[in-house]
N, C-alpha and C positions, 0 to 999 in steps of 0.2 A: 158662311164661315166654314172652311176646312178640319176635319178632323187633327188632331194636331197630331203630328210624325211621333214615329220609335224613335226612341233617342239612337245615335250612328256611335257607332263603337269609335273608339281612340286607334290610336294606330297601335297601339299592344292586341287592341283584339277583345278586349276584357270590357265588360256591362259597366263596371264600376270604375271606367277613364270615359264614361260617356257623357255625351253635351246634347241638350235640349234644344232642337234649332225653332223655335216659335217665332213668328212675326206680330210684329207690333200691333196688329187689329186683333190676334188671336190674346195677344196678352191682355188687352184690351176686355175683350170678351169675357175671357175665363174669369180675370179679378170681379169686374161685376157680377159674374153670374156667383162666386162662389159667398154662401150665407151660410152659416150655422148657430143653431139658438142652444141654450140647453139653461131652462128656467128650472128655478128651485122652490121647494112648499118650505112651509112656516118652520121657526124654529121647535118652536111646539108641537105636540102632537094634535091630529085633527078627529075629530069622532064622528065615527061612521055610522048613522042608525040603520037599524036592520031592514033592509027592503026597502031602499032606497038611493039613489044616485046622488052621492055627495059631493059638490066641486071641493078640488084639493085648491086652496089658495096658492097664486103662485105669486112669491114678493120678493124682489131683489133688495129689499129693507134686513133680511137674516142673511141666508147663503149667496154673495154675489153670482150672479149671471154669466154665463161665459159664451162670451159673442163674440165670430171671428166673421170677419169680412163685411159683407154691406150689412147694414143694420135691415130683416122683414119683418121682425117681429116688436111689441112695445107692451110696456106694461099698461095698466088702465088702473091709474091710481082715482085717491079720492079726489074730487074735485069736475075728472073726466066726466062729460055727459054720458057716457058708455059704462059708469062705474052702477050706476043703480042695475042695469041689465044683467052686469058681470062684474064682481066685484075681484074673482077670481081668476077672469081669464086674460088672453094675451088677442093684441089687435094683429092685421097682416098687414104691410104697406107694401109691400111686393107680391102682385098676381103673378102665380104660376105653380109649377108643380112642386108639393113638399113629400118627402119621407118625413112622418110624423114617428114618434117615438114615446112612451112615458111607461113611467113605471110606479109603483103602492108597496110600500112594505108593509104589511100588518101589523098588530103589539101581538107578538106570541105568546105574553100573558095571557089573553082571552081568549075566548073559548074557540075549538075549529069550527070546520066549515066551511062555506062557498064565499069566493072573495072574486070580486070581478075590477077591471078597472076600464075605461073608457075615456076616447077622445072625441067631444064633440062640437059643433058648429051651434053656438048658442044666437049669431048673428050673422046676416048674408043671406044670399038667396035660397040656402037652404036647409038653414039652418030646422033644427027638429028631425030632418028629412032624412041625414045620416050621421055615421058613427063609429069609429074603429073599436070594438070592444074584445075584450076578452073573460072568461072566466074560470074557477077550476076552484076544486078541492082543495081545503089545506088544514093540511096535518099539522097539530103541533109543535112546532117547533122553532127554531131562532132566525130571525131572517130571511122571512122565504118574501122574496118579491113576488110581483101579478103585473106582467109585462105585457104592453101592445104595443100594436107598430100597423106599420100599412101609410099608403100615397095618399096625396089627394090633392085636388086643384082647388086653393082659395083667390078669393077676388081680395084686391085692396081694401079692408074695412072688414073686412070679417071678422068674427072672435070666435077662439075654440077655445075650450077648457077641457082640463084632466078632471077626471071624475071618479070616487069610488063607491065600490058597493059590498055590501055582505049580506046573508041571512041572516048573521046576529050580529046586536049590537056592538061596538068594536072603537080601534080606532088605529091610528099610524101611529109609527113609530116618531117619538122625538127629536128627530133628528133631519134638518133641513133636507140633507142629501138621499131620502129614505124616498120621497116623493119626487119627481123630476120630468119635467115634460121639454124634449128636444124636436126642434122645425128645422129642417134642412133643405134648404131651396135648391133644385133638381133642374129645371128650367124656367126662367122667365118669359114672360111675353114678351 
């Protein structure tokens, strides 16, 4: 498949009379390849104990899901054979490369401190093995998210989960859209 052309100016000359010239295989192409997730944690808030890695439940039961293009990701309700593993996390059906994303709001009620969040591979071949994490200082006050990001290649069947962490006991904020973990499919096999 061919990269797909600049768009050709109009006969004015001007960027904004221009036409997209694509062919039918590239449109093709692109509609499939193009996926975006972007899950949501509980309406409730979730508590975080101190010194340790908490999965952030993600349920499209509270804040609907916003999924545009081919469906890579799935929840893992009860029922699933994958729910006892992860009750929290999301499957892949689509191998290839994602931009992963998620983010933690903390209750700024509670005390500061180090707040970390993480995305990791709790099933798949490598699961345990790696992890996009991040962590940092946080000061008092309203609304500070703990954001991570980074690629990664999952196989069909995998499960990641958001995760969070603090030095002290803690917890998120109440509010579905506080916690959010987004998969964005980059390339497929």
């Amino acid at each position: 498949m061919s990269d797909i052309p600049a768009p050709s100016t109009s006969s004015s000359g001007d960027f904004f009379g221009s036409e997209w010239h694509i062919t039918a295989h590239e449109k093709l192409a692109v509609r499939g390849s193009l996926s975006f997730l972007r899950a949501f944690g509980p309406d409730t808030s979730s508590t975080v104990s101190a010194n340790t890695w908490t999965a952030i439940v993600l349920d499209p039961a509270g804040e609907p899901w916003r999924q545009f293009g081919q469906p890579c990701w799935e929840w893992i309700g009860p029922g699933d054979p994958d729910y006892a593993l992860s009750p929290a996390g999301i499957r892949c059906l689509i191998e290839g490369v994602y931009d992963l994303a998620g983010s933690v709001m903390f209750n700024p009620a509670q005390a500061t401190g180090t707040r970390g969040v993480n995305i990791t591979e709790v099933k798949g071949p490598y699961a345990g093995q790696w992890n996009l994490a991040t962590g940092l200082p946080v000061p008092k006050s309203t609304n500070t998210p703990v954001l991570v990001a980074g690629e990664t290649y999952q196989y069909a069947g995998n499960i990641i989960e958001l995760q969070a962490w603090s030095d002290t006991a803690t917890s998120t904020l109440a509010n579905p859209q506080s916690e959010w973990l987004s998969a964005c499919l980059i390339a497929a096999k």
